[in-house]
C-alpha positions, 0 to 999 in steps of 0.5 A: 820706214819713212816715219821712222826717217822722219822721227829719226833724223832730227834727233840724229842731226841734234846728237852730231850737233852736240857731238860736234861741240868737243872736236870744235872745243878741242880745235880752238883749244889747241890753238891757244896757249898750252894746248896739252895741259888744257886739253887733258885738264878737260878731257881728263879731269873736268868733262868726266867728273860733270858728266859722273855728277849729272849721272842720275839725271842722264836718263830723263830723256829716256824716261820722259819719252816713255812716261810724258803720256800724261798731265798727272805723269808729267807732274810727278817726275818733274817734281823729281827732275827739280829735286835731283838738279838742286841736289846734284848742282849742290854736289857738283858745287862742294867738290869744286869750291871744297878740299873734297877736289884735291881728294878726288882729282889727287888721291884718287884719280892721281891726274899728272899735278900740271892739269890739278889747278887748270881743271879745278877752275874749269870744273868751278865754271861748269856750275850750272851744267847739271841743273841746265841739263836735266831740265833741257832733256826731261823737256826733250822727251815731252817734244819726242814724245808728242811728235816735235822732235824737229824742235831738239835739233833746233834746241841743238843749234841754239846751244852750238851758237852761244858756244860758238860766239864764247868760243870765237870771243875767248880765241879772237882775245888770246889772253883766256887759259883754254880750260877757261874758254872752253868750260865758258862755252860748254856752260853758256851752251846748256844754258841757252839750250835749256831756255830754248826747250823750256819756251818751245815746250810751254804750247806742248804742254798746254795743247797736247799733254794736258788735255791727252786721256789719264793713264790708267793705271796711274804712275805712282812714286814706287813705279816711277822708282823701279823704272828709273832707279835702274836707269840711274844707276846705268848712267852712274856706273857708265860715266864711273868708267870715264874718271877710271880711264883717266886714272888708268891713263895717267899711270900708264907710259905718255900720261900727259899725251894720252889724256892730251889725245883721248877727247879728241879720239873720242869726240869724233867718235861720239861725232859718228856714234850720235847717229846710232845714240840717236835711235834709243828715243826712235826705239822707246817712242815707235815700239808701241805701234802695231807692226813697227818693229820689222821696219825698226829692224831693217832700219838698224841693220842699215845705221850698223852699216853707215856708221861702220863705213864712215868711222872705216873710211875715217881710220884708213885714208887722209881724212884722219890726217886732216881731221887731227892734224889740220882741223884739231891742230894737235902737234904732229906727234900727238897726231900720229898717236891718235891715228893710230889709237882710231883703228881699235875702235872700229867696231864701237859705232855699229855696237852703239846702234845695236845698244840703241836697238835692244835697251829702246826695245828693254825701256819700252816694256818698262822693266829696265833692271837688264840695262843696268846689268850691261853696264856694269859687265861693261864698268868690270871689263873696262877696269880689269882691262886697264888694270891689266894694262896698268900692271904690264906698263909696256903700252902707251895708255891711249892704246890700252885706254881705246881696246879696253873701251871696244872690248867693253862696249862688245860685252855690254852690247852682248847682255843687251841682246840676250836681256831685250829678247823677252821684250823683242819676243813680246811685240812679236807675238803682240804682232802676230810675228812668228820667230 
């Protein structure tokens, strides 16, 4: 247990770093001018669609982690790391800077017009995001993998302090558009990051991946594809999920105020669901060992526990009043909505540490395919769900929006446990586990 602590904590502490980027970005956002407008520009529009752009990069953390064994490794999925950044930046470029924006955010997504101009220029500022990630998170693997997790953490707190200091620069100015400030940051942020892990990994590199044995059989380009292909397509279809929300929000009752509220909801959220997102590197790397997977076990059982309890006393006592009112400073009204909207997703952190659990233990043993199966339940749920909500058009569309994404989550987590039970039987019996 202790070293599953000790591999755990760093990561869990860079995650909630991270997570606490959206609530700090919401909080000084709404504190400037038109906070609905830019708040439901970032929250609606920008973040899901820069987050579906980088979907195919997503999982290189994951895949570093289980695939940095050696030099010959390394080389052949950087090769592809560079590839797909230079390809998907491209991407991310022809639909901010083109017409291909007003078919997308107008014709498809159907976002109310206030937010149309305010997440484009957002969305133009987010350039260099894709590229920046994936080359941060294929170098996080090398460190997890090679026993620097502490290193992640640190990367975090370097990104979260060039946030910080565009963040404190925009608000003290007051003259920045919040969608301006806020996509600023996000970007100056990964970027910083990035630099970090590529400097901190360079005597990794040198002094423990090069000199580490040959992997034998050697990993070879139609390998690397069965394993990762499904792990992409996992991040595509679950990040689709985010831009259908929002147009199932924005033709819904109270649009504006739905898309003003769920990256609030959904930031803090994220802020205690990072500590079970945490766990799928802990599962990927400490799986290999004789005899772990008893104490990843009982270690699961007690993150289910923690992460319920927080988001319970979260929902039911005065923090959430603080927390939305005083902290995020919405307006009193969209406060009352988010309290509510919070009680419906009681069940999603304790569902994200079991998620981490079974898809760590299914990467592990390299047969991927079963996590792209529990994302598309989850992507088919979620849609017939707020479609449903759409046709019926009596609910306010937050409320539709939070129990389509904890039903969801529900049923994906449900396929994981029964798709990881060939891979969780497998180390039992390795160690000598009767089940």
């Amino acid at each position: 247990m202790r070293r599953i602590v000790r591999t755990w904590w760093p990561l869990a502490a860079s995650w909630m770093l991270m997570a606490a980027e959206i609530p700090v970005l919401s909080a000084v956002v709404a504190r400037l001018a038109d906070p609905a407008i830019n708040l439901a520009a970032y929250g609606g529009v920008v973040f899901p669609l820069a987050l579906i752009i980088e979907s195919p990069i997503l999982m290189l953390l994951s895949a570093s982690t289980a695939l940095s064994r050696d030099w010959v490794s390394y080389r052949k999925v950087w090769r592809f790391m560079m590839t797909a950044g230079a390809l998907l930046t491209g991407l991310h470029a022809l639909v901010a800077f083109t017409p291909l924006y007003y078919v997308i955010v107008r014709d498809v997504l159907g976002v109310p017009a206030a937010i149309v101009e305010p997440a484009r220029i957002g969305l133009m500022i987010m350039l260099p995001w894709t590229w920046a990630i994936a080359y941060r998170r294929y170098h996080q693997g090398v460190l997890i993998r090679f026993g620097h997790s502490k290193a992640v953490g640190v990367g975090t707190a370097v990104r979260l302090t060039a946030d910080a200091a565009v963040l404190a620069v925009g608000y003290l100015m007051g003259t920045w558009p919040g969608i301006v400030v806020a996509c600023a940051a996000v970007a100056t942020g990964v970027v910083s990051e990035a630099l970090y892990v590529g400097w901190v990994v360079r005597p990794v590199l040198r002094d423990q991946l090069k000199p580490a044995a040959d992997v034998s059989p050697a990993l070879t380009w139609r390998a690397f594809a069965g394993f990762y292909i499904p792990l992409a397509l996992t991040s595509l279809i679950s990040l689709v999920a985010q831009p259908i929300g929002s147009a199932g929000l924005s033709r819904m009752p109270e649009p504006i105020e739905s898309l003003a509220v769920w990256p609030v909801i959904t930031g803090l959220l994220f802020l205690i669901r990072s500590l079970g997102f945490a766990y799928n590197e802990v599962v990927v790397a400490l799986l290999d060992e004789r005899g772990m997977a008893a104490s990843l076990r009982r270690f699961t059982g007690v993150l289910v526990a923690v992460t319920t309890v927080a988001l319970f006393l979260m929902a039911v006592t005065p923090l959430s009043a603080f927390w939305f009112g005083r902290l995020s400073a919405l307006p009193p009204h969209l406060a009352a909505l988010a309290r509510t909207g919070l009680l419906l997703t009681l069940p999603i952190p304790a569902l994200s540490v079991l998620q981490s659990w079974f898809q760590g233990a299914i990467v592990n043993s390299r047969r991927t395919r079963g996590i792209t199966e529990a994302v598309a339940i989850f992507l088919i749920a979620n849609v017939a769900l707020l479609w449903a909500g759409v046709m019926w058009g009596q609910a306010v569309g937050l409320y539709v929006g939070l129990a389509a994404f904890a039903i969801s989550t529900a049923a994906q987590t449900g396929w994981l446990w029964w798709r990881s039970r060939p891979a969780l039987r497998a180390v039992a019996a390795r160690d000598g586990v009767v089940e």
